[in-house]
N, C-alpha and C positions, 0 to 999 in steps of 0.2 A: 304510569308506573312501569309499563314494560320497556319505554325506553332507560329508565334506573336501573331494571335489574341486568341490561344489557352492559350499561357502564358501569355497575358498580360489582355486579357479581361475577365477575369471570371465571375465580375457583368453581363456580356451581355449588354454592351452599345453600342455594333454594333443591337445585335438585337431591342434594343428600339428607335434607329433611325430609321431603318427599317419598326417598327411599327408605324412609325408620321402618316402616311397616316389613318389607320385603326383607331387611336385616333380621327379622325378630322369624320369621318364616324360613331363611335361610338357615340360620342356626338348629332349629328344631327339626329342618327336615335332613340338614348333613348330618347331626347327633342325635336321631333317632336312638331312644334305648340306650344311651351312654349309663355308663357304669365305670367305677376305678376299677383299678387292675388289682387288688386288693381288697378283699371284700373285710369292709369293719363293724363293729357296729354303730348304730347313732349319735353321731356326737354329743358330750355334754353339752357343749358351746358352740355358739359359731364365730369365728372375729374374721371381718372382711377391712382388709386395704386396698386403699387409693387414694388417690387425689384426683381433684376436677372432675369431667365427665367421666373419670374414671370410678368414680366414686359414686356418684348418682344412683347406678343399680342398687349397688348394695342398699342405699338408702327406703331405696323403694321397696324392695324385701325383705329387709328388716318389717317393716310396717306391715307386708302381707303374713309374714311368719307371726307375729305378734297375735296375728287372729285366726291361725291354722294352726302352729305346732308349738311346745312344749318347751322349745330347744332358744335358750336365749341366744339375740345376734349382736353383736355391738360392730359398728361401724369407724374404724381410726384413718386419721387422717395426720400422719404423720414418719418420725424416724421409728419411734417404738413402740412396743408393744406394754401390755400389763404383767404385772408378776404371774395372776391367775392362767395365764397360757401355758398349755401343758398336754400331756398325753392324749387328753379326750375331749383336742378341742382342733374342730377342721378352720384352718385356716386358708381362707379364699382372698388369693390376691390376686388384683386386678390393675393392669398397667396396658393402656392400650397399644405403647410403643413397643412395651416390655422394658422400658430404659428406664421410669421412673426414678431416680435415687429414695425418695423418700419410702417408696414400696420394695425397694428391692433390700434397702436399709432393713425395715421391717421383717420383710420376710423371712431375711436370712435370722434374726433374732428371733420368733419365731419356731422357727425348725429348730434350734439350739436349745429352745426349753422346751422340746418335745412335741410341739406341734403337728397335727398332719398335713401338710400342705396340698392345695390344689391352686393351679394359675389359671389366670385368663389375659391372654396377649395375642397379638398379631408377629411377634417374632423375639428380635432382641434379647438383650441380659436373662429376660425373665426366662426365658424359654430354653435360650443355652442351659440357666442352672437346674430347671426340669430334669433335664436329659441328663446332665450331669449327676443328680442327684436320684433321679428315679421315682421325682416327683408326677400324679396326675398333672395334664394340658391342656387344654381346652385352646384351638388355635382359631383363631376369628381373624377375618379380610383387614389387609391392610388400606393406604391408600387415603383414609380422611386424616378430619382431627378429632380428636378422642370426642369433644362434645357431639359430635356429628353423628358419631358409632353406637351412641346410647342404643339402637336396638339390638346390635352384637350380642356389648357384654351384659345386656340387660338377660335376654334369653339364654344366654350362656352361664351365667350364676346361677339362672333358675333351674337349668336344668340337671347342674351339679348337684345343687340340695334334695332333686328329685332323686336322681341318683345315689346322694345317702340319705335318702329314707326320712329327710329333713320337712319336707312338701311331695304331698300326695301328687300323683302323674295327673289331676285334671288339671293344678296351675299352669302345665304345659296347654292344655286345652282350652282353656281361657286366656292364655297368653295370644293363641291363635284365632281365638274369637275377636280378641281385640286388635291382633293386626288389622282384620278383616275392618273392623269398624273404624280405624285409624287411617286406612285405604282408602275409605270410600268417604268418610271426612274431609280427608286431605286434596281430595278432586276439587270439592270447593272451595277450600281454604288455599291452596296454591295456587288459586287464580285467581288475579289482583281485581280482575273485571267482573266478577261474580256478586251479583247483590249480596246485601248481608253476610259480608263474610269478616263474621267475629274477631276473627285474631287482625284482620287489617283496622278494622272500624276500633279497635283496644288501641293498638298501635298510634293511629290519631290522636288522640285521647289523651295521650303524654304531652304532646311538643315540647313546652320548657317547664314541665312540671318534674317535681322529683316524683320517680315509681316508689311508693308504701306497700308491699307485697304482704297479704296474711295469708298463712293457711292454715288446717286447725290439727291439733294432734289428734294421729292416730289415722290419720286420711290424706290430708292432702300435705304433711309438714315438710317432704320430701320435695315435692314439686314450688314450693313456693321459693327453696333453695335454689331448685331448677331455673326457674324463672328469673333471681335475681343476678346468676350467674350468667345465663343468654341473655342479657341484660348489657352485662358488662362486656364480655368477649364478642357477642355478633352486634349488639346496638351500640356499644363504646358508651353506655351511659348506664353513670353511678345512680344504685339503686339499695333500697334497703328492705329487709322482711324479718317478718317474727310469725309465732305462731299462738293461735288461740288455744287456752285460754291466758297461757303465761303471757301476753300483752298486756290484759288488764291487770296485771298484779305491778307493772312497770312504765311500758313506752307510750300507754295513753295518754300520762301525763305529759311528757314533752312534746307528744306530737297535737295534740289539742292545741298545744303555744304554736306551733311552726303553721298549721294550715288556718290562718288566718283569714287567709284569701281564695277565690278558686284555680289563681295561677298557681300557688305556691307548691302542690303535690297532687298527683294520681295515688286515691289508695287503690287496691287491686287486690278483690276479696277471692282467694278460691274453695269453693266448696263444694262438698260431695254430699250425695242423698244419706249417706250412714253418717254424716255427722252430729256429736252430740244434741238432743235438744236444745240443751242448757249452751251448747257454744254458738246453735242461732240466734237463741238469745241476746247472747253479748256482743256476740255480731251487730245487730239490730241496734241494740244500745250504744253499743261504742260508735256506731256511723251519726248516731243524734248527737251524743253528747260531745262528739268530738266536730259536729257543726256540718257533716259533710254532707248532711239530708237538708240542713237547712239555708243554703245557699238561693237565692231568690233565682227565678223562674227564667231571667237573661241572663244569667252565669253561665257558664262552660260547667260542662257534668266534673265531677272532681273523684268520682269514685265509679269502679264497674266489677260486675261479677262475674266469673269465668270457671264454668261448670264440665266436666267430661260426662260422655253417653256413654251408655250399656245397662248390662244385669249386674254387674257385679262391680267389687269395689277393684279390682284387677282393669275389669274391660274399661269403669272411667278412671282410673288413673292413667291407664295407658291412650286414650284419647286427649284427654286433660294435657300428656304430657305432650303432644302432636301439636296440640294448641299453642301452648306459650311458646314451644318453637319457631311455629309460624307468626305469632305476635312478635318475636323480638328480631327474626327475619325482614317485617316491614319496617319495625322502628329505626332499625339499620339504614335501610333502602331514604327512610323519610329525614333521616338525620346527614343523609348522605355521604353514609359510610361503607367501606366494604364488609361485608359481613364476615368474612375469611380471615380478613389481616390481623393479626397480636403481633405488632411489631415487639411491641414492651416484652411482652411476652419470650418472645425468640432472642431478645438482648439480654433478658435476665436471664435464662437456662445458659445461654455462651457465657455470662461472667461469672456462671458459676460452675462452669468446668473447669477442673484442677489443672493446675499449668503444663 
């Protein structure tokens, strides 16, 4: 394996996984105490833009806000915004390059219907219009690629909503607990040669199976996004997820047809200790009745579950997310791909720059 990661990762996108922890630590100790320049009150709303790994944080705290504050967040992923944006609503956009079109589209729509804006970038469009405008910054390290940065702008939104009055200052303090525990995680999951090390042994697990990613609302339905997207951009291989319990209302049914066999799919359950009763439940069930329990005893395993540590639902999500990292790191490596390269990727942004 180490001679793969010599040939196949020359960016070092093993080491800037490695680095999430020390991103999310970085942040919180250069923006100690941040605050706007502007003291307002609590927003009615929150609406956060992005795309791609730019987008991911928000996702993520939306679901911790959901179960600490008051303040509805909706998370867009696109050119516009809602009619409902308006005076008493902070709008946090996030563009790792700061060049996004589809966020900088937004944003500026946005501040037109009265928005407050606050950015999170590494430089670019998004930052020139800050200055310009006299909007709150939040400037985070340049240098990766946006999926890579997740601990940046992850800690970086969070500690915007701390700053208004959105999320109490211990989710900064749990955000640091779980570097902590993401750190010392990560010692054994970066090393290929380490017994038991989960994210390689998942990684296996796939060969020519398709990935079936669950996660369950309200816990982990963030990260199962995560996963399918590292999926795609570091392993180059198509993957699919939904979330419990809206699967049973729907995609059991076709996917009962598809896994026929134990070649034909990886499901890939992830769950946290707060999750509903009732969606272990259907967990449970949906793995019987959709046959992936009952595969005879020389079969290849056709399904795995993949849990974060800690106290709280912060410290395993932010483990959790360390993980599938490092899972879709090896499946790269094992598919024999660079984990770095989005060629498609860098051809479709160039043909979509204006002549």
């Amino acid at each position: 394996m180490r001679t793969q990661i010599k040939r196949l990762d020359p960016s070092g996108m093993g080491e800037a996984i490695k680095g999430c922890p020390q991103q999310i630590t970085h942040i919180l100790d250069t923006y100690t105490g941040w605050a706007p320049r502007k003291s307002v009150d609590t927003p009615q709303q929150i609406l956060y833009l992005g795309m791609g790994g730019s987008a991911i944080g928000g996702d993520l705290v939306r679901v911790w806000i959901e179960r600490i504050s008051t303040v509805p967040m909706v998370v867009v992923r696109g050119y516009t915004v809602p009619r409902w944006v308006g005076a008493g609503t902070l709008v946090l956009a996030s563009s790792y390059s700061g060049d996004t079109e589809e966020t900088l589209s937004a944003t500026k729509q946005a501040a037109a219907q009265g928005g407050r804006v606050v950015a999170v970038a590494s430089g670019g469009q998004l930052a020139r219009l800050c200055q310009a405008e006299g909007w709150d910054f939040v400037q985070i390290p340049g240098g990766l690629q946006p999926r890579a940065a997740i601990g940046y702008s992850l800690a970086a939104v969070a500690l915007v909503l701390v700053g208004f009055r959105v999320l109490p200052q211990s989710v900064l303090d749990e955000l640091a607990a779980g570097a902590r525990l993401m750190a010392s995680e990560g010692e054994r999951w970066g090393d290929p040669d380490q017994p038991e090390n989960e994210p390689l042994e998942a990684a296996r697990l796939i060969g020519k199976r398709l990935p079936v990613i669950y996660g369950a609302a309200s816990t982990t339905e963030a990260l199962a996004l995560r996963l399918r997207g590292q999926l795609a951009e570091n392993s180059k291989l198509f993957a699919s997820h939904h979330i419990l319990p809206e699967q049973n209302h729907n995609e059991i049914v076709g996917l009962a047809e598809r896994i026929k066999d134990p070649g034909d799919a990886l499901v890939i359950w992830l769950t946290d200790a707060d999750d509903h009763p009732r969606i272990k439940l259907r967990q449970d069930l949906s793995a019987r009745l959709m046959g992936t329990k009952e595969q005879p005893r020389s079969a290849p395993p056709v399904e795995c579950t993949l849990a974060g540590s800690g106290e709280s639902l912060i410290q395993r999500n932010l483990t959790l997310l360390h993980k599938i990292d490092w899972l879709s790191y090896y499946a790269a490596l094992l598919h024999n791909h660079d984990p770095s390269d989005i060629e498609i990727l860098t051809k479709l942004k160039n043909e979509m720059k204006p002549d």
